[in-house]
N, C-alpha and C positions, 0 to 999 in steps of 0.2 A: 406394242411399242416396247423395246427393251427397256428395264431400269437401268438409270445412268447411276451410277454408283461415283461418289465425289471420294478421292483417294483422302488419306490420312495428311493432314498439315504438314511440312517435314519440319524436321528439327531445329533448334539454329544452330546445336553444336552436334559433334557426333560424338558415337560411342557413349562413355560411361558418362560423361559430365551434362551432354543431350537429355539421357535416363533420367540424371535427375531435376536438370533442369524440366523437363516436360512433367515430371513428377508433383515438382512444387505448385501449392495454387497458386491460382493469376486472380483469385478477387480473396476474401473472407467468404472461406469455409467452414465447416465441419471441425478439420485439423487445427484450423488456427484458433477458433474458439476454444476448443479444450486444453490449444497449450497455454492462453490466456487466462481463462481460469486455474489451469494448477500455480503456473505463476503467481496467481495473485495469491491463492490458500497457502502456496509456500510462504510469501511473503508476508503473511498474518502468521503462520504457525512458527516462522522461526522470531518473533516478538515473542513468542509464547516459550520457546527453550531458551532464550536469552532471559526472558524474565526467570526461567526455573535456574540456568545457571548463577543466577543474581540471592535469589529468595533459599536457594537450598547451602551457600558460602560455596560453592564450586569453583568462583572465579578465577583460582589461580589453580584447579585442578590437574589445568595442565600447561604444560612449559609452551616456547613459541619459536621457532617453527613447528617444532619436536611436539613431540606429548611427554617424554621424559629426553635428556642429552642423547640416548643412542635407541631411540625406539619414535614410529610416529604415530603409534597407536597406544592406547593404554596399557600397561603390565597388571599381572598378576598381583604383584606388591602392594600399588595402589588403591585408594579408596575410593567408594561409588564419585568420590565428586570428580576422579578424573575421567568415567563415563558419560555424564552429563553433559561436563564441557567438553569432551568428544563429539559427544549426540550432535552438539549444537552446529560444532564446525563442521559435523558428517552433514547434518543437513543444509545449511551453509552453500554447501557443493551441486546441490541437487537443485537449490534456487539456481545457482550459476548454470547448472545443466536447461532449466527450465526456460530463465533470460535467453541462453544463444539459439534453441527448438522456436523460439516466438522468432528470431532477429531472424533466423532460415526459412520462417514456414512464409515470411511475406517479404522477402528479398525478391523475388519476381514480380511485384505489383508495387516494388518500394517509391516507384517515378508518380504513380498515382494516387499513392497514400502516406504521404512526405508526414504526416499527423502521426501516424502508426509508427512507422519508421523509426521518428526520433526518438517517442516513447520507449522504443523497444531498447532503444543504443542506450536512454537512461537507464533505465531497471540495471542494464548489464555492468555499466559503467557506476553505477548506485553498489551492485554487489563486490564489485574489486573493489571498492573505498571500505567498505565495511568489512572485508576480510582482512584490508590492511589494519584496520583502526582496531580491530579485531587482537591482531596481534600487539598492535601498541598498548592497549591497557593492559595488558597478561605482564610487557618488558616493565609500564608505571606503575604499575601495584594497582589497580582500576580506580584510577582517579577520578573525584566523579565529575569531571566537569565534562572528561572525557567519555565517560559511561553516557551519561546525559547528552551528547553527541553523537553515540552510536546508537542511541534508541531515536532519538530526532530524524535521522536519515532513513532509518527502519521505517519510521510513519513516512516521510516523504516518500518514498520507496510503493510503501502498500496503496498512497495518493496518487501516482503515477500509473500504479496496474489498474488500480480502480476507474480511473480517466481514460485507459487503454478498453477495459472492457465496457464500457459506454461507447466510446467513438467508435470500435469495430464495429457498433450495430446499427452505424449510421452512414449514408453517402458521402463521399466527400465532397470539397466545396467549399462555400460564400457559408457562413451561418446567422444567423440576425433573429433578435429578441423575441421572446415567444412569450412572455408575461411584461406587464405594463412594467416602466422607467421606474416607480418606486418597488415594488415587490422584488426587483431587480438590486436593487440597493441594500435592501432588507436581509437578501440573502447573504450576498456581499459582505455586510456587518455579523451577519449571526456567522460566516466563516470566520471570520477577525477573532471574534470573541472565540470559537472554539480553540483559535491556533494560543491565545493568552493561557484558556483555561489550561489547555495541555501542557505550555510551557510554566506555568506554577505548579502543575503536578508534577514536572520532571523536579524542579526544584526542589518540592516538598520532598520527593524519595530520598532525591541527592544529600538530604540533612536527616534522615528518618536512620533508624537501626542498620537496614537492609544495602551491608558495604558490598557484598560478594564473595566475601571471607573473613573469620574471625580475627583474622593482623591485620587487615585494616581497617585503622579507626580515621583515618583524614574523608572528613566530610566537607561540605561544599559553605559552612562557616556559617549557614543561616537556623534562625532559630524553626524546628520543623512545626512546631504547636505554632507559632503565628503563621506561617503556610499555610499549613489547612486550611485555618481561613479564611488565609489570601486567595488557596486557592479554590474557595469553596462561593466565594464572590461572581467571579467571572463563569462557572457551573451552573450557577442559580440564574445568571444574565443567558446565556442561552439556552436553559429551557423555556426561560419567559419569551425568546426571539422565534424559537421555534415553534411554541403552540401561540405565538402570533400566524405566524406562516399558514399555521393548519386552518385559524380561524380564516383568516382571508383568503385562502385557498381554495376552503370549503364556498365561503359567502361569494366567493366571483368564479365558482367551476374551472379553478385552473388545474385543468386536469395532468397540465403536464411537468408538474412539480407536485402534486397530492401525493401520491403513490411514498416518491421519494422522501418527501418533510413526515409521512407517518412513521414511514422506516426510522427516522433520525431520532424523532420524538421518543418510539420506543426503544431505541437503544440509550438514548439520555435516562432514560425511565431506571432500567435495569443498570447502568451504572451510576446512579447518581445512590442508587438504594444498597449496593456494593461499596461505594466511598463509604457510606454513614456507617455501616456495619463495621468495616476495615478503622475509623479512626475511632469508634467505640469499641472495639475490641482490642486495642494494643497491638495492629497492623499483622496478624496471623499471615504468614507468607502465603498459602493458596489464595486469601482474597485480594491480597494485593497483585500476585498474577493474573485472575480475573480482570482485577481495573485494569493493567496495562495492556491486556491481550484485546477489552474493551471499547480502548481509548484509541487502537489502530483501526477497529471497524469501523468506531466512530467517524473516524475522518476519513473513511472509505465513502461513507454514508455520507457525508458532506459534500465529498468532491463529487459524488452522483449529482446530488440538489445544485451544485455550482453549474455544473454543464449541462442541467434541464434549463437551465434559465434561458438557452440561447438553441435553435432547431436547425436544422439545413435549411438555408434558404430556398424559395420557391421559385423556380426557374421560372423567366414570362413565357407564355405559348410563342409559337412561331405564327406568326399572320399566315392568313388563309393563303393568298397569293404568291406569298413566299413559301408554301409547302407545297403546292401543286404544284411551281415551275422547276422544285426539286424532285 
């Protein structure tokens, strides 16, 4: 009996635009996992040259659009700090490359994973705010209430990829509770308390030494020594939330927040041991870019533990008699 050979699908467009459309996956791949993960490490590492242009005084490094009035790259003339804030906005760019590779690589399956999708349209629409806002502190002398705005969007930003690469390793669909009504709660609160914590550490920088450049001295008017341990209050409330989590995590096998709340724990661990060092040492710039660069995994780590709380829901079987007459 000959093999019947089933022809190739045909296209639905022709020529070039066919190619690539038949190119693009139709579910979560390979591709699209790896451009969600650089995405996200872009998005963690440019917290990390933003803190360096911040901590090294580079901030006004360089002019805006420009790098100087008639050059967009740095000159000879200038000093390391208008490389730095080069660095920053050269990387900048490469986030932006990385957002529109993710919004490409699931535009063919966009109708089925409407969750992905939007995600992806934030991150991209996340990055043009912050190359605008970007330019406006360089025009305001890096005022900090504005600075402290451009790092806020920075974490909601690395919270968005982070929530991105969760979801892509899950079905789409109905989702519903996977750990009991309080543990649920619990978590809920111990997110609350991180989003405080972090917003009194923006504070506390925004009034500390660390302007972005030696001309500016306008700070954000608060006193930084009562900071600390203002915001050293709501730090202390969720590590006490979090190695709750682990106790009752542990004591009722809820396996599928453990994993996640251990992660959290030790990163609380390792930054809370970086604060004490940084406000007993007279804030030395490399560990205060530790804490910041910290403080965005953190809440990577968070937004992991938020969306263990809740699983794909479980489709009912199809009745017996209803599958045999299909």
């Amino acid at each position: 009996m000959p093999e019947i050979v089933t022809p190739p699908a045909p296209r639905t467009r022709p020529g070039f635009l066919g190619r690539v459309h038949d190119w693009l996956p139709d579910r979560v791949d390979l591709r699209v996992k790896i451009a969600a993960w650089v995405s996200f490490v872009l998005e963690v590492a440019i917290v990390g040259t933003g803190g360096a242009v911040r901590l090294t005084d580079s901030g006004l490094g360089c002019e805006w659009p420009l790098c100087t009035p008639d050059s967009l790259f740095p000159t000879a003339e200038q000093s390391y700090h208008s490389l730095i804030e080069f660095g920053n906005r050269g990387l900048s760019f490469f986030v932006g490359l990385a957002a529109i590779a993710v919004i490409v690589l699931i535009s063919r399956f966009r109708a089925e994973r409407r969750d992905l999708w939007t995600m992806a349209w934030i991150v991209f629409a996340g990055v043009l705010v912050q190359a605008a806002v970007g330019g406006i502190l360089v025009i305001f002398h890096l005022h900090p209430n504005m600075v402290a705005f451009h790092y806020l969007v920075s974490l909601v930003l690395v919270a968005v990829s982070a929530a991105f690469l969760v979801r892509m390793g899950q079905p789409s669909g109905p989702r519903e509770r996977a750990v009991p009504k309080a543990v649920a709660i619990l978590v809920h609160i111990t997110s609350f308390v991180l989003a405080l914590t972090v917003i009194f550490g923006v504070l506390t920088t925004g009034a500390g030494p660390h302007s972005g450049d030696p001309a500016v001295t306008l700070r954000n008017g608060f006193d930084a020594t009562v900071l600390e341990h203002v915001h050293s209050w709501p730090a202390y409330a969720l590590f006490g939330l979090t190695l709750a989590l682990l106790v009752i995590s542990l004591a009722n096998s809820l396996t599928v927040i453990r994993s996640a709340v251990i992660g959290l724990l030790a990163i609380e661990l390792v930054q809370i041991a970086v604060g004490l060092y940084q406000a007993r040492n007279a804030l030395p710039p490399l560990a205060v870019g530790v804490h910041m660069v910290l403080a965005a995994v953190l809440v990577a780590a968070c937004t992991v533990l938020v969306l263990r709380v809740k699983s794909p829901a479980e489709r009912a079987p199809l009745p017996a008699d209803a599958g045999a007459s299909s």
